[in-house]
N, C-alpha and C positions, 0 to 999 in steps of 0.2 A: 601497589602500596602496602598491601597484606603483607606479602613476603620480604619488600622492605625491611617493614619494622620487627618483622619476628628476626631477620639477621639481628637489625639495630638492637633488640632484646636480648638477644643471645650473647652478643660481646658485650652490652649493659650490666647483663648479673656476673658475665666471667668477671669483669672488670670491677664488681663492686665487692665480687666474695673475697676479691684478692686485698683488700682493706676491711675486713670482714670484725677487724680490734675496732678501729678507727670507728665505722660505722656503730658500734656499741656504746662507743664512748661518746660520741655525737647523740645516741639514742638517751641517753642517762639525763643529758640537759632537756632533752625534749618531754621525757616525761616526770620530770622534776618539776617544771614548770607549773602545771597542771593540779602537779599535787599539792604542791607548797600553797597556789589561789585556795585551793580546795581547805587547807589544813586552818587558814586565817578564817575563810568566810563561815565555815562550820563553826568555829568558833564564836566569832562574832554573833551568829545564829541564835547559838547556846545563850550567849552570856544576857541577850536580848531579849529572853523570854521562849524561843523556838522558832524565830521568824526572821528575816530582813529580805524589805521591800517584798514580800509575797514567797519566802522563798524557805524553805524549812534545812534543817544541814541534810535532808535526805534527798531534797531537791536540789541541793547545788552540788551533791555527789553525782546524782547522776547528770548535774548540768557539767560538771568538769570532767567525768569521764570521757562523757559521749564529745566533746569540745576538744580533747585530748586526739579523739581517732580522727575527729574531722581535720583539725590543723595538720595531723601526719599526713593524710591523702590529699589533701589541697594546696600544702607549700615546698617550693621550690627554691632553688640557690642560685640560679641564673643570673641573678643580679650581681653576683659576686663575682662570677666568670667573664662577661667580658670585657672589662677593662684590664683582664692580662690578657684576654687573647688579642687586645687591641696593640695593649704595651710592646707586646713579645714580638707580634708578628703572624702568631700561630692562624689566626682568618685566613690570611692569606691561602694555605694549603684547604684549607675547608671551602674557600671562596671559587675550585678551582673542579669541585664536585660538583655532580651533577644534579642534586639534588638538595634543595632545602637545608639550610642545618637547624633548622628548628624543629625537625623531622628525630634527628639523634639527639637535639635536647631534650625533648619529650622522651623518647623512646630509654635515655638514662634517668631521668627520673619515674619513670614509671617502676624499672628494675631496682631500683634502688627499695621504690616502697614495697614492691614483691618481697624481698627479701627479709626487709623489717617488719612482715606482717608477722611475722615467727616468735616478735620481742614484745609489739604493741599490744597484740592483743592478749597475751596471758599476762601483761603488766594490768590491761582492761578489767582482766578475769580477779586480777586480784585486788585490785581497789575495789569493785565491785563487794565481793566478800568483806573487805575490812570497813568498808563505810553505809553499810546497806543502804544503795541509792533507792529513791522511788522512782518509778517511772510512769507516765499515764499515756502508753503508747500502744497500739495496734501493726497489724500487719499492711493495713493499708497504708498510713505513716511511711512504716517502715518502708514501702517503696516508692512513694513519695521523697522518702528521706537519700536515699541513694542514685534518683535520678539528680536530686539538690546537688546533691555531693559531683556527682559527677561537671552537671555545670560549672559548680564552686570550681572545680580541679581545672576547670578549661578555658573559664574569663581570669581565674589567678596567675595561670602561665602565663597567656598573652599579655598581661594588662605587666607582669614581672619583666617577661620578653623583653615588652617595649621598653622598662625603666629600663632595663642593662642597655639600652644601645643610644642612651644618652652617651655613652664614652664614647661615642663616634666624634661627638662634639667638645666633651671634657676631658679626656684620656681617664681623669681618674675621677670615679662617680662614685665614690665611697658613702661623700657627707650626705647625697641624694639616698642611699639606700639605706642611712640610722636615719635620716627623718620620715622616710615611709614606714623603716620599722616602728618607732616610734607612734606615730599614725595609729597604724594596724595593729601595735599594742591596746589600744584605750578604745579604741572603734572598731575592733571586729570581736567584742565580747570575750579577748581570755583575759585579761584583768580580775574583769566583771562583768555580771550579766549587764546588758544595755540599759534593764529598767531599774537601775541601779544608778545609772548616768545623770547627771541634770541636766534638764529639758535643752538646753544649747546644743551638749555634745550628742544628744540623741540624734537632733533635726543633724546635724553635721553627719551622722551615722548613716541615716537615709537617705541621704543625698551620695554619699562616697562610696566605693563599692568594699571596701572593708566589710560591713555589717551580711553581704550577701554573699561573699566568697567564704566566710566562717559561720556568722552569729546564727543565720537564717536556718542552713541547714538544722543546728543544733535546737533551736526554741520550734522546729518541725518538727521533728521526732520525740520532744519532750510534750506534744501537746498543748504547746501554749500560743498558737495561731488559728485566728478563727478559717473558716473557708475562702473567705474574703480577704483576709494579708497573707494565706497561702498562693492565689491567685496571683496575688500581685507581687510577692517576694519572686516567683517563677518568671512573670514577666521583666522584673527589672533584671533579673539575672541573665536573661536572654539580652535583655537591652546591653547591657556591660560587655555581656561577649560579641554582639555585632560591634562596639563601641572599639571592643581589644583589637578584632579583626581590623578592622579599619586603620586603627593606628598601625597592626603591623606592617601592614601593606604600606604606608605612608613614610613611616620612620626607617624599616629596611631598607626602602627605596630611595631615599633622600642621605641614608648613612654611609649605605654604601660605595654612592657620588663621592661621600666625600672621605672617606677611607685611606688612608696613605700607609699605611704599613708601617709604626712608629718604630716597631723594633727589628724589622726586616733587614 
């Protein structure tokens, strides 16, 4: 499977350097996003004395920096791809490989983020200088924060996976992926931080795994989890990913039943 996916990465970055505009201009929305929360809540901050909900503008600099890198390495487009490959017909020829195609969807978004690591993070490097974030983190954290990450990156594909292959059932699953994004707006903390939410949409946060595929890692690294909701941030997140695994196996297997080739 090693050798697998280093081919599958090989033709991932040729394929993505070949849109290499595209991908920039994709990257501009992604880090607008981040700055724009940043630009309001600072303010807000300001105009409030130095503070909101616990949170100073030097603490939401560095809560929307580091929220910034984490949503880059944790989110995926899957959802948007296969109701044309369902439309078109294109499964078909994928369906006829020997091997997994969720093996080449991984393996192009991984290339994808290799290559925008070159954008992200000297965009990081310079918000950092222009907002002097604080930070109250160590090196322990920090690997803490990058095993998070990596789970984040691993129940969000699956659990994305599994939305994209509702179009087995609806051919077009558009309006299902604005209302997840929507969701995943307001409950995985880039809005705002979650202690920022009222008490409803928090309890709604804990329960969904939005807050664990983003918010977690990010109030990890920033210091703001006792030993005890780092424990159990880890464990739900493990929980989500048996939870993703389970549905893929169920939904691929039951999708593919019923698969007819719409544009075959």
């Amino acid at each position: 499977m090693l050798s697998i996916y280093w081919s599958y990465l090989k033709t991932a970055l040729a394929l993505q350097f070949q849109y290499r505009v595209a991908m920039s201009i994709y990257m501009i929305g992604r880090l607008l996003e981040p700055t724009v929360y940043l630009v309001i809540w600072t303010t807000v901050a300001e105009s409030r004395g130095g503070s909101v909900g616990g949170y100073t503008p030097g603490q939401f600099a560095a809560y929307y920096i580091v929220i910034m890198l984490v949503n880059q390495f944790t989110f995926t487009w899957i959802m948007h791809e296969y109701e044309y490959r369902i439309r078109s017909g294109d499964l078909s020829s994928v369906l006829l490989k020997p091997i997994h195609p969720i093996h080449s969807d991984l393996a192009n978004n991984i290339g994808y983020k290799v290559l925008t690591s070159v954008i992200i993070f000297p965009a990081a490097g310079f918000l950092y200088w222009l907002f002097d974030p604080v930070f109250a983190s160590n090196l322990a954290l920090l690997g803490l924060f990058i095993a998070s990450v990596l789970l984040a990156y691993l129940l969000r594909f699956l659990l994305e996976w599994c939305i994209a292959l509702t179009a087995f059932w609806t051919t077009r699953n558009e309006a299902i992926n604005q209302m997840y994004f929507l969701l995943g707006l307001f409950l995985s903390g880039r809005i705002a931080p979650l202690d920022l939410l009222p008490d409803w949409l928090r309890t709604m946060a804990d329960v969904l795994p939005f807050k664990w595929a983003v918010a977690f890692p990010v109030e990890l690294l920033l210091g703001r989890l006792s030993p005890d909701e780092i424990t159990r941030g880890f464990s739900i997140q493990l929980l989500w990913l048996v939870i993703g695994l389970i549905l893929h196996k169920l939904v691929w297997w039951r999708g593919v039943k019923k698969y007819s080739a719409v544009g075959a």
